[in-house]
C-alpha positions in Angstrom: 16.3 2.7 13.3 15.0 4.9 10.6 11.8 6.7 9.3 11.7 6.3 5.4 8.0 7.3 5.0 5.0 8.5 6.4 2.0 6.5 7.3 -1.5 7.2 8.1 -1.0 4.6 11.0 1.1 4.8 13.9 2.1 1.7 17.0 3.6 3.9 19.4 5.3 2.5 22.7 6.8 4.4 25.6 9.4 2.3 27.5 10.6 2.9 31.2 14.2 1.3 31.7 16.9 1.6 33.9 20.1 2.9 32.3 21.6 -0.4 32.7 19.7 -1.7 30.1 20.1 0.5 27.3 22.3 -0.8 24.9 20.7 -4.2 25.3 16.8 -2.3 24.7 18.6 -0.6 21.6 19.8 -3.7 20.1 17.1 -5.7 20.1 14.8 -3.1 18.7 17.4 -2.6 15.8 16.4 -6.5 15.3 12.9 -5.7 15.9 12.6 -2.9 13.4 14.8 -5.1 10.6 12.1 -7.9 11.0 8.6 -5.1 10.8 10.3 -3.1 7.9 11.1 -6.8 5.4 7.1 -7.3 6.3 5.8 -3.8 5.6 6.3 -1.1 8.2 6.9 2.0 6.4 9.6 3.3 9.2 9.9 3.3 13.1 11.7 6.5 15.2 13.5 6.1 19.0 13.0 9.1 21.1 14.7 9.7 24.7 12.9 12.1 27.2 15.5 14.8 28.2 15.6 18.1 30.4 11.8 19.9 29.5 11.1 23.1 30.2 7.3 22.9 30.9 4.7 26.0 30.0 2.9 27.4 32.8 -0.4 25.7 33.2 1.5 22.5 31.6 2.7 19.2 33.3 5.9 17.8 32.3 6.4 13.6 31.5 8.7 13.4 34.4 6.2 13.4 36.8 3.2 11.1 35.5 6.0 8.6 34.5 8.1 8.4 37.7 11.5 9.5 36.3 14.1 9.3 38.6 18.3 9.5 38.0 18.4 5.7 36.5 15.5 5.5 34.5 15.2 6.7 30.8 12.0 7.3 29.2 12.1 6.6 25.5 9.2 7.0 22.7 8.5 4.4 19.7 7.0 5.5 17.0 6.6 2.9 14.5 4.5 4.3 11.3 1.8 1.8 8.4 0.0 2.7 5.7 -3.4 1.9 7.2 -4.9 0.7 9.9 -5.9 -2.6 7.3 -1.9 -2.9 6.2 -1.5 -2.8 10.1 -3.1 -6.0 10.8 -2.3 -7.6 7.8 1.8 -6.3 8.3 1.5 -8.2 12.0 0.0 -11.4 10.7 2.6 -12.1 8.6 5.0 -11.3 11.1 3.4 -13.6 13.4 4.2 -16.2 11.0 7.8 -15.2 10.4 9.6 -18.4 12.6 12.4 -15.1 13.6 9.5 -13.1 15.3 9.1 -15.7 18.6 12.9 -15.6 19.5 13.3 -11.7 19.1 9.7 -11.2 20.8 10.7 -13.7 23.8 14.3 -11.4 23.8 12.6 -7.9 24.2 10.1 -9.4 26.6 13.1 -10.5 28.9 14.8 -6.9 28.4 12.0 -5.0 29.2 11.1 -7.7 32.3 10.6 -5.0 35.4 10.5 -1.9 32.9 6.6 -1.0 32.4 5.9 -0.3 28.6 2.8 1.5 27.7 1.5 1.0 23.9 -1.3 2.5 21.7 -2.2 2.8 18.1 -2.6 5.9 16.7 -4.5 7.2 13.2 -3.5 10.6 11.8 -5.9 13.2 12.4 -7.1 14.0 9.2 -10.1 16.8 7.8 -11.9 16.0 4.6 -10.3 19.8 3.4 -7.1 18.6 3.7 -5.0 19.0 0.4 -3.5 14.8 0.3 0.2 14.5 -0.8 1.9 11.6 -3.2 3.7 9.1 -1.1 5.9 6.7 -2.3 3.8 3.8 -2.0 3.4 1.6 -4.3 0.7 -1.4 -5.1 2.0 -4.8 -6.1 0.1 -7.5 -7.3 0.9 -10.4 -10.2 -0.7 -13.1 -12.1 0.3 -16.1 -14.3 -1.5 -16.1 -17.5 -2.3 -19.7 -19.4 -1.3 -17.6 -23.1 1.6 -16.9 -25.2 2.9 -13.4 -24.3 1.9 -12.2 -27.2 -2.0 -12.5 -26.4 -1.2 -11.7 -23.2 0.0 -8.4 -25.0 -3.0 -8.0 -26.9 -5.1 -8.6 -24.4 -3.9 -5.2 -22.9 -3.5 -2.8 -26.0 -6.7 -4.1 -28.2 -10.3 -3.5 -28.6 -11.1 -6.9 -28.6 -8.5 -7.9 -25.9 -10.1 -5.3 -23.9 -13.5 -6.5 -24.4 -12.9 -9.8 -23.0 -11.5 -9.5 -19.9 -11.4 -5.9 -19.0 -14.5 -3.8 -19.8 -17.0 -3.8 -22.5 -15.6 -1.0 -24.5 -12.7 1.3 -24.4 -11.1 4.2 -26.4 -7.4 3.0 -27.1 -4.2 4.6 -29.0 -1.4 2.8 -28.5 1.6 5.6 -28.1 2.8 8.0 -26.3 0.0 10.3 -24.5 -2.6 7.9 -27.0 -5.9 7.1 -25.0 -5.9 4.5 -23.2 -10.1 4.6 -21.8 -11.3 1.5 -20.4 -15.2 2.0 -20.4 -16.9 0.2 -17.6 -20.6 1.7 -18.4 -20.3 2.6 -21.6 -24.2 3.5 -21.9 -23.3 6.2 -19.4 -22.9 10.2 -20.0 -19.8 11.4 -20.5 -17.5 11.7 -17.5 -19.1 8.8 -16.2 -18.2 6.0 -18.3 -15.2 4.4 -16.9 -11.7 5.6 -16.9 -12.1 8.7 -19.8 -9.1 10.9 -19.8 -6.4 8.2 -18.7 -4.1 8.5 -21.8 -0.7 5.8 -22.5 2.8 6.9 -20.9 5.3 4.7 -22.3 5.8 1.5 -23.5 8.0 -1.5 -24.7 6.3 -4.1 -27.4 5.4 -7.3 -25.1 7.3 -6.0 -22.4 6.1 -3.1 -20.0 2.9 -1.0 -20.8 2.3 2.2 -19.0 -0.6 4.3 -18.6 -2.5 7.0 -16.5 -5.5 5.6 -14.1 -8.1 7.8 -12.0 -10.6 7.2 -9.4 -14.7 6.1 -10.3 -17.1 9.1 -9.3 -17.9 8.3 -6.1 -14.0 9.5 -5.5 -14.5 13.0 -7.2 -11.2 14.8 -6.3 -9.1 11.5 -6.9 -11.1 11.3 -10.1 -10.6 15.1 -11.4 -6.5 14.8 -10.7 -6.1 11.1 -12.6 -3.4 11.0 -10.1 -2.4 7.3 -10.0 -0.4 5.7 -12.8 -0.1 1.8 -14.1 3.1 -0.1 -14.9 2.3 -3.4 -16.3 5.4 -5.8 -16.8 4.9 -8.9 -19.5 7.0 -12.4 -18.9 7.2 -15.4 -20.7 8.0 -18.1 -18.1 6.5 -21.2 -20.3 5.7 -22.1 -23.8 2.1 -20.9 -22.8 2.5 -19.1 -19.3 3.0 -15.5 -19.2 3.6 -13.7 -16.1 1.9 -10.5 -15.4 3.4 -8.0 -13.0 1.7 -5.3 -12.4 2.4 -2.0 -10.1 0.2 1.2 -8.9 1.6 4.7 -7.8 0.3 8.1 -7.3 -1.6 7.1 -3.8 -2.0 10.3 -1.6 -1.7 10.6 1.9 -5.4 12.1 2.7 -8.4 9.9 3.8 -10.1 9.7 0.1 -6.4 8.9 -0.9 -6.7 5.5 1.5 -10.3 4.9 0.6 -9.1 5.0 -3.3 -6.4 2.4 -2.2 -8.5 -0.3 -0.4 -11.1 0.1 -3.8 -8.7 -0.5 -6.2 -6.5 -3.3 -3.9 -10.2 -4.9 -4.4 -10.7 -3.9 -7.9 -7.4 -5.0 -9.8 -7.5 -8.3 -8.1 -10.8 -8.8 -9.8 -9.3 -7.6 -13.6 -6.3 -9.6 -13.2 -8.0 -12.7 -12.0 -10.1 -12.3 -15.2 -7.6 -11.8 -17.3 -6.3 -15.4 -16.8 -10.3 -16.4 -16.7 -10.9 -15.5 -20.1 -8.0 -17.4 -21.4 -9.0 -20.5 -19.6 -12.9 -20.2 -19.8 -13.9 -17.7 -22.4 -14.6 -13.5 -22.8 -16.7 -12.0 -19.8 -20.1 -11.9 -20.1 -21.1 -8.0 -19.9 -24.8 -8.6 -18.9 -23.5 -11.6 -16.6 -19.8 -10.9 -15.8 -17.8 -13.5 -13.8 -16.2 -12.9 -10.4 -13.2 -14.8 -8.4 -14.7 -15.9 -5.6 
């Protein structure tokens, strides 16, 4: 069992078990944590309870927990994203046809050893400085265009204007603008994504650029700490497949309230960039939402 990132989420569980049973608790919570990582779980850590050497005015585990000279106390401390990824991480695993037989096996390990459980969220101030994690939004959609209007939909003006935003600054190289203007009509600072400039690129392949937080998220907003990777596919004679990835989240409570508004957002841009192929430009005064 490993711990390959931090969450702001944590299941933790605190097993009482006989020595007998610890190689056959270990291995099936080496299954266990195999089936939660494939569906999401950012990393899980085992813990045994050894000799403590309590601080006056302190209580040790032994006591509260009824140790004795063939019982182990171990601590599981399995670590999401969120508390949303949490739920969504243990519905899919509830479908996953491998979770009932490896469920059914812990329960039958564990039979006679009490197991307490809780979930956790990281105690976090609104001064706290966030820090990049590696995580990483994914999301796709398959396009009824050529790639190469797929590709101008992206890195024109008038690609822009039909499925994105109603105006945008855009120079299409290295460190060029790339500002998608949501309310154009708006002071500067406030219009949309001003300041987000192009990273790279590949003609009709990958397109890169710099993203940043609306107002209401004014620190995320001031750093332009995310960044975009768009990936381009032609997977028909007019299908294009869009893939599209998001980095630069922090770890800070701002940092997960800019993640759940833009896991809402994009899913809104990309289904209307497929809309607008199929049904016509947005409407500015009127614009179209997925339902």
């Amino acid at each position: 069992m490993s711990f390959d990132n931090e969450g702001v989420y944590a299941h933790i569980f605190v097993y009482r078990i006989s020595k007998k049973k610890h190689d056959a608790l270990l291995g099936v919570l080496e299954k266990l944590d195999a089936l939660y990582k494939k569906h999401g779980m950012l990393g899980s850590r085992l813990y045994q309870l050894g000799p403590t050497s309590v601080f006056e005015g302190f209580e040790g585990f032994e006591k509260p927990l009824g140790t004795s000279g063939d019982v182990e106390v171990w601590v599981e401390v399995d670590t999401y994203p969120s508390a949303a990824e949490f739920k969504k991480i243990l519905a899919k695993i509830g479908e996953d046809e491998n979770a009932g037989p490896l469920w059914g096996e812990l329960a039958q390990v564990a039979s006679g050893c009490p197991v307490i459980m809780g979930e956790f969220a990281r105690l976090v101030t609104e001064k706290k400085v966030g820090h990049l994690t590696n995580r990483v939004m994914n999301k796709s959609i398959l396009v009824d265009a050529t790639l190469d209007e797929v590709w101008r939909a992206w890195t024109t003006l008038e690609g822009i204007k039909k499925f994105f935003a109603p105006d945008a600054r855009l120079d299409i190289r290295p460190r060029g603008k790339y500002e998608i203007l949501f309310d154009p009509d708006q002071p500067e600072g406030e219009k949309g994504a001003e300041g987000c400039t192009v990273l790279s690129y590949v003609p009709l392949k990958m397109l890169s650029f710099s993203w940043g937080a609306p107002p209401e998220f004014p620190n995320a907003r001031k750093e332009i700490a995310q960044w975009v990777v768009l990936f381009f596919n032609e997977v028909g004679p007019n299908q294009t497949l869009v893939s599209f990835q998001e980095f630069g989240w922090k770890d800070d409570k701002e940092g997960e309230q800019v993640y759940e508004y833009f896991d809402r957002a994009w899913a809104v841009v990309l289904a209307r960039l497929a809309h607008s192929f199929t049904h016509g430009p947005m409407d500015w005064e009127h614009p179209w939402r997925p339902v």
